[in-house]
N, CA, C and O atoms as a printed pandas DataFrame, in Angstrom:
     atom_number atom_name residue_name chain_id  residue_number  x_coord  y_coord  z_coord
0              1         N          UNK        A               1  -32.493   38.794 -173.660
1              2        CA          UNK        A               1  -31.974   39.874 -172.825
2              3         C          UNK        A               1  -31.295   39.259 -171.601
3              4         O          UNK        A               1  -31.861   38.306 -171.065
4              5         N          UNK        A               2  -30.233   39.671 -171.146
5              6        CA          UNK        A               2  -29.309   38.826 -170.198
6              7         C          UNK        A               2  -29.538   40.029 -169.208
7              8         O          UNK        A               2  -29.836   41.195 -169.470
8              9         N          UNK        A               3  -29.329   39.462 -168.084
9             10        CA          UNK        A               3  -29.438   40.269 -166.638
10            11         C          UNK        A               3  -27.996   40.502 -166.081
11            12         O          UNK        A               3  -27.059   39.726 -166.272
12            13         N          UNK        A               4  -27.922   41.894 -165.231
13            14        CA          UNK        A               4  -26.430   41.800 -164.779
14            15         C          UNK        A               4  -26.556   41.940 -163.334
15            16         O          UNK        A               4  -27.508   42.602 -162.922
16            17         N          UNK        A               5  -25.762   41.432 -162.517
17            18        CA          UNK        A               5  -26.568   41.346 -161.142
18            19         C          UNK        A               5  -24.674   41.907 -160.800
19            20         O          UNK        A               5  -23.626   41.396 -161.193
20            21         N          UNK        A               6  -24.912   43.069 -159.969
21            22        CA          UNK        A               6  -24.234   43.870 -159.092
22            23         C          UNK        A               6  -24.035   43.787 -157.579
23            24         O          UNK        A               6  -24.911   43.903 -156.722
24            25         N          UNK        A               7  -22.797   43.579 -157.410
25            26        CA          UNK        A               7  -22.692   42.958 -156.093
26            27         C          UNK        A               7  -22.961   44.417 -155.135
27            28         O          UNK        A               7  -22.307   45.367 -155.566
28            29         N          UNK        A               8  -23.721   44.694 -154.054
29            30        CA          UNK        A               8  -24.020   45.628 -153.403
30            31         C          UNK        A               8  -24.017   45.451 -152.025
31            32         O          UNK        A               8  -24.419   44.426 -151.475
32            33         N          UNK        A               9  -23.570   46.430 -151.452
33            34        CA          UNK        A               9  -24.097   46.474 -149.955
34            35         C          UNK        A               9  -24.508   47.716 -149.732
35            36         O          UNK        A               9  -24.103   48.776 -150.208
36            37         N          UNK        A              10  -25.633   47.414 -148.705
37            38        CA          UNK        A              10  -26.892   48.432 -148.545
38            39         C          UNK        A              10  -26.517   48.452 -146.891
39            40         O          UNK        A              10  -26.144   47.405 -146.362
40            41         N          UNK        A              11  -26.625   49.570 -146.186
41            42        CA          UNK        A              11  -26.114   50.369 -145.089
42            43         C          UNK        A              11  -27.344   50.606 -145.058
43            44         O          UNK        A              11  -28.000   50.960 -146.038
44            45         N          UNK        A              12  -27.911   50.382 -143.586
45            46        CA          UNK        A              12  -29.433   50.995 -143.365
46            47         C          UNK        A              12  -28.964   51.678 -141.813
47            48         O          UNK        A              12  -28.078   51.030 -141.255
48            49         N          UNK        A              13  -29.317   52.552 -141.281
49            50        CA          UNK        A              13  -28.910   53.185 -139.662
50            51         C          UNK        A              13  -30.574   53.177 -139.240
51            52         O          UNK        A              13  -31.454   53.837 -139.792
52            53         N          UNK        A              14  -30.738   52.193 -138.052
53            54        CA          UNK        A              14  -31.634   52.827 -137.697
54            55         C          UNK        A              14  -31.899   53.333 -136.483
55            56         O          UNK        A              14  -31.235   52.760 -135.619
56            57         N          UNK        A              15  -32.854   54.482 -135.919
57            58        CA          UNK        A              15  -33.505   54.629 -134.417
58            59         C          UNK        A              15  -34.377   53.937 -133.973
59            60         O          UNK        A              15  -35.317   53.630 -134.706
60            61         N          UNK        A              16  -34.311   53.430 -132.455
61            62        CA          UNK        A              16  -35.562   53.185 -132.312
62            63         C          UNK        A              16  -35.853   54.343 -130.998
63            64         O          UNK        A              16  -34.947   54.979 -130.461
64            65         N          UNK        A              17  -37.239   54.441 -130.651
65            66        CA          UNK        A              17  -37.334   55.410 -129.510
66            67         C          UNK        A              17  -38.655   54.074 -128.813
67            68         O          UNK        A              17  -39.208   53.099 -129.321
68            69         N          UNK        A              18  -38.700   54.701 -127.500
69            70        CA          UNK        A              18  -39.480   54.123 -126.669
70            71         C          UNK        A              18  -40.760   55.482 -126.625
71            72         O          UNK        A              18  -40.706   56.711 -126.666
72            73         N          UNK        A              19  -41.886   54.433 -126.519
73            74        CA          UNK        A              19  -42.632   55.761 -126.034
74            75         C          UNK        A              19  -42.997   56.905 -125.184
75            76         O          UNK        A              19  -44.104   57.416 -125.013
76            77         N          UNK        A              20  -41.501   57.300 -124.531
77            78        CA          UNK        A              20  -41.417   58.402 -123.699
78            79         C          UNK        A              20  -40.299   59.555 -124.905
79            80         O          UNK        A              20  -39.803   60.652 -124.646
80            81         N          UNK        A              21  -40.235   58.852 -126.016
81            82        CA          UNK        A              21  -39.125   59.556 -126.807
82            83         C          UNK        A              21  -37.811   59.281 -126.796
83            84         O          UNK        A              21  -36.977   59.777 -127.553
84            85         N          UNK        A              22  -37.537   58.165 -125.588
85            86        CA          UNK        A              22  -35.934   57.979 -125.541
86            87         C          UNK        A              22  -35.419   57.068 -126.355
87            88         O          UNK        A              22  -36.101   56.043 -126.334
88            89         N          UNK        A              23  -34.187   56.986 -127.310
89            90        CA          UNK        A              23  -33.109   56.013 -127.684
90            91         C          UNK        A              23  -33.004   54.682 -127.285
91            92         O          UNK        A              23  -32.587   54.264 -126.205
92            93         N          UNK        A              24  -33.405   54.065 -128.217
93            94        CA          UNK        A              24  -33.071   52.315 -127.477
94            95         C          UNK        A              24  -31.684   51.945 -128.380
95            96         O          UNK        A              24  -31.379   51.841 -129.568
96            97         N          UNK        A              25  -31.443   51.895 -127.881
97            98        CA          UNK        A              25  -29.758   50.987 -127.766
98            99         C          UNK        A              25  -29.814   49.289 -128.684
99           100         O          UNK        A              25  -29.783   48.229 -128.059
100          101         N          UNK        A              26  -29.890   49.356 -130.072
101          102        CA          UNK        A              26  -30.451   48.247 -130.524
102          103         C          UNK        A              26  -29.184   47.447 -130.646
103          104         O          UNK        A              26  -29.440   46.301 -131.016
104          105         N          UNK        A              27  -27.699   47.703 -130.428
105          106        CA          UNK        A              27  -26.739   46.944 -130.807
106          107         C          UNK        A              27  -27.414   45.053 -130.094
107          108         O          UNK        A              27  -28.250   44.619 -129.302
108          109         N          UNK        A              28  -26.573   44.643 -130.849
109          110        CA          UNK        A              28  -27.511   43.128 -130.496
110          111         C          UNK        A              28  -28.541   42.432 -130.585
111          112         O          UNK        A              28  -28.580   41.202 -130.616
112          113         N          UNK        A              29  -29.583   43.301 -130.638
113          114        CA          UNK        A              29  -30.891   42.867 -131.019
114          115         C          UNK        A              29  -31.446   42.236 -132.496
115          116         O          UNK        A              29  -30.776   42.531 -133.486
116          117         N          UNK        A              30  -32.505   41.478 -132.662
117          118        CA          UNK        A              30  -32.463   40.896 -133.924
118          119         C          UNK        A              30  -33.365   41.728 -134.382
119          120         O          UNK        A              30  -34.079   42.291 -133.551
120          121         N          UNK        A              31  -33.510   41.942 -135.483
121          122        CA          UNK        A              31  -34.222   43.067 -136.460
122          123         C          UNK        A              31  -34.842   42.719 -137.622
123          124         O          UNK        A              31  -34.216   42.321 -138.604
124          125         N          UNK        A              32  -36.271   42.863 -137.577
125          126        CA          UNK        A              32  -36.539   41.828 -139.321
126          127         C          UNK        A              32  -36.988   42.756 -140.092
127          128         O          UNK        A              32  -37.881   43.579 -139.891
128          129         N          UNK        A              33  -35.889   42.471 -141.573
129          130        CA          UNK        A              33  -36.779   43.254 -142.250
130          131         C          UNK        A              33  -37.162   42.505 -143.180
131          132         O          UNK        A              33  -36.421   41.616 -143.598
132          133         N          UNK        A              34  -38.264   42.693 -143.633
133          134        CA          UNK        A              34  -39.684   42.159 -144.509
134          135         C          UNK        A              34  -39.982   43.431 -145.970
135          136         O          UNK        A              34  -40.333   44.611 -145.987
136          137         N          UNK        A              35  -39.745   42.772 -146.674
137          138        CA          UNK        A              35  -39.387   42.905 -148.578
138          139         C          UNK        A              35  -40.754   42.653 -149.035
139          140         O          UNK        A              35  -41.152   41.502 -148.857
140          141         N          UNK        A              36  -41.666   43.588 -149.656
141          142        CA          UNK        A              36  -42.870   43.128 -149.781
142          143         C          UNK        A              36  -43.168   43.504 -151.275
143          144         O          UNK        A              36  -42.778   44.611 -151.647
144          145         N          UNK        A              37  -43.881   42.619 -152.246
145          146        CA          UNK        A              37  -44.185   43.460 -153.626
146          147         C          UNK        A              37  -45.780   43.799 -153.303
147          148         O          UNK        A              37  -46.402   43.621 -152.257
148          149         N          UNK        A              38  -46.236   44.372 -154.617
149          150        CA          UNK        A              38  -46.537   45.236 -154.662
150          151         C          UNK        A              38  -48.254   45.080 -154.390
151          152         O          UNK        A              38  -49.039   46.028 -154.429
152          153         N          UNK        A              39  -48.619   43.657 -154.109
153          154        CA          UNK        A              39  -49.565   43.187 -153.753
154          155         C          UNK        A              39  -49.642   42.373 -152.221
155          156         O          UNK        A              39  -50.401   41.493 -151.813
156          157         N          UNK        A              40  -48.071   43.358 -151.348
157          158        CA          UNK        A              40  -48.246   42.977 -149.970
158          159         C          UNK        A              40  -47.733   41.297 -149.632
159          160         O          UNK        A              40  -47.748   40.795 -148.508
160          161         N          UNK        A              41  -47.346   40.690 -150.742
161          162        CA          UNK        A              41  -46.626   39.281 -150.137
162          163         C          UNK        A              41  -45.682   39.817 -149.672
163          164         O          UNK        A              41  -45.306   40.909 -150.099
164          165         N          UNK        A              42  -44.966   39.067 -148.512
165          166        CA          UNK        A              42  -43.683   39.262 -148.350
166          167         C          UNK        A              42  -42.821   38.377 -149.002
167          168         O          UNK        A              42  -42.864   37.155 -149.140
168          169         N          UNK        A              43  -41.794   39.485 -149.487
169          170        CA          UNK        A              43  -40.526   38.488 -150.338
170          171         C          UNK        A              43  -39.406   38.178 -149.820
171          172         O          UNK        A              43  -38.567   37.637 -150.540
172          173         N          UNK        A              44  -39.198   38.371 -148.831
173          174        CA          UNK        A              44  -37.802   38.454 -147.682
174          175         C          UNK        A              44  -38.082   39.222 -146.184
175          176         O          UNK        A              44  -38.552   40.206 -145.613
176          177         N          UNK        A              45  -37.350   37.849 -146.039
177          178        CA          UNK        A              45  -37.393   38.305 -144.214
178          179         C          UNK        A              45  -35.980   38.130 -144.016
179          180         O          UNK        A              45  -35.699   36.974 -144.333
180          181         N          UNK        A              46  -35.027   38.728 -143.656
181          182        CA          UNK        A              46  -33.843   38.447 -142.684
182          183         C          UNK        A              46  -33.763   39.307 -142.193
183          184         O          UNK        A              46  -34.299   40.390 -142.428
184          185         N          UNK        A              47  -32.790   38.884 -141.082
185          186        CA          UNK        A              47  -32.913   38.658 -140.117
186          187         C          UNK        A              47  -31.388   39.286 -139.369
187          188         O          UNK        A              47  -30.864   38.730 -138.404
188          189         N          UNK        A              48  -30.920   40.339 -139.930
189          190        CA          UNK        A              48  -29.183   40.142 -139.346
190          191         C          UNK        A              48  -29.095   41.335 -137.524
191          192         O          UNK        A              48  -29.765   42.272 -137.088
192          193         N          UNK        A              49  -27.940   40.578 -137.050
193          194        CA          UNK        A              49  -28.196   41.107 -135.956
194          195         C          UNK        A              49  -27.281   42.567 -135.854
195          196         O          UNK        A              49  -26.083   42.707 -136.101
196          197         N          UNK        A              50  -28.177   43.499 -135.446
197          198        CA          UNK        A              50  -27.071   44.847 -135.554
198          199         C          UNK        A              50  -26.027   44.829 -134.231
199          200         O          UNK        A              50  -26.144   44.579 -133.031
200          201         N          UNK        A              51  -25.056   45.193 -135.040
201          202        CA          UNK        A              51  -23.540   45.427 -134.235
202          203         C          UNK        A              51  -22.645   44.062 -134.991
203          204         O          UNK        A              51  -21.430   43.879 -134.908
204          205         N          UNK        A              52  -23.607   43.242 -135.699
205          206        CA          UNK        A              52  -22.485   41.865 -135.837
206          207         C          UNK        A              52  -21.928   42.430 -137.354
207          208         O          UNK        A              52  -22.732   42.671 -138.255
208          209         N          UNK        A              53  -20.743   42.577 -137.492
209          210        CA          UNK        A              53  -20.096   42.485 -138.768
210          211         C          UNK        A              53  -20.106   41.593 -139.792
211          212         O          UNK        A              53  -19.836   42.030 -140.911
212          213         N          UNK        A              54  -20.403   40.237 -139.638
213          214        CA          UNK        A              54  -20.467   38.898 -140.240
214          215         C          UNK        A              54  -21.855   38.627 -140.576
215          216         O          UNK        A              54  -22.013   37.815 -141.488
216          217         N          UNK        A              55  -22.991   39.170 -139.994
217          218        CA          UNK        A              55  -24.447   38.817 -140.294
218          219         C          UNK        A              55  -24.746   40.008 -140.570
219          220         O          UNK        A              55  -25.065   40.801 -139.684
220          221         N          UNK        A              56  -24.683   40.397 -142.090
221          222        CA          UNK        A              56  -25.581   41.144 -142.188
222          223         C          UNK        A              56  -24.709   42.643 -142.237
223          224         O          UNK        A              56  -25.318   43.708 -142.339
C-alpha cells in the first residue's frame, strides 16, 4: 500500500485574553504548538512566530 502525502497549509487564528478578559496582541510572539498521540507523547513542537510570513 503506497502513501500519498498532500501538500497543505493549515491557518490556525488565535485569541489570547489576559485575566481581566482583555485581547493580547500576539503579533510577534513565539507560540508552541505541541502534537501529542494518543498516549500523551509529544510529537511536535514548533515553534513559528505569528505575524512572520516566512515561519510558519
Amino acid at each position: 500500500m503506497s502513501k500519498q502525502f498532500i501538500n497543505q497549509k493549515l491557518t490556525i487564528t488565535l485569541t489570547a485574553k489576559d485575566n481581566a478578559g482583555d485581547i493580547i496582541n500576539l503579533t510577534g510572539r513565539t507560540v508552541h504548538f505541541l502534537t501529542q498521540d494518543p498516549s500523551g507523547n509529544v510529537a511536535t513542537d514548533t515553534s513559528p512566530t505569528i505575524g512572520d510570513p516566512t515561519n510558519g
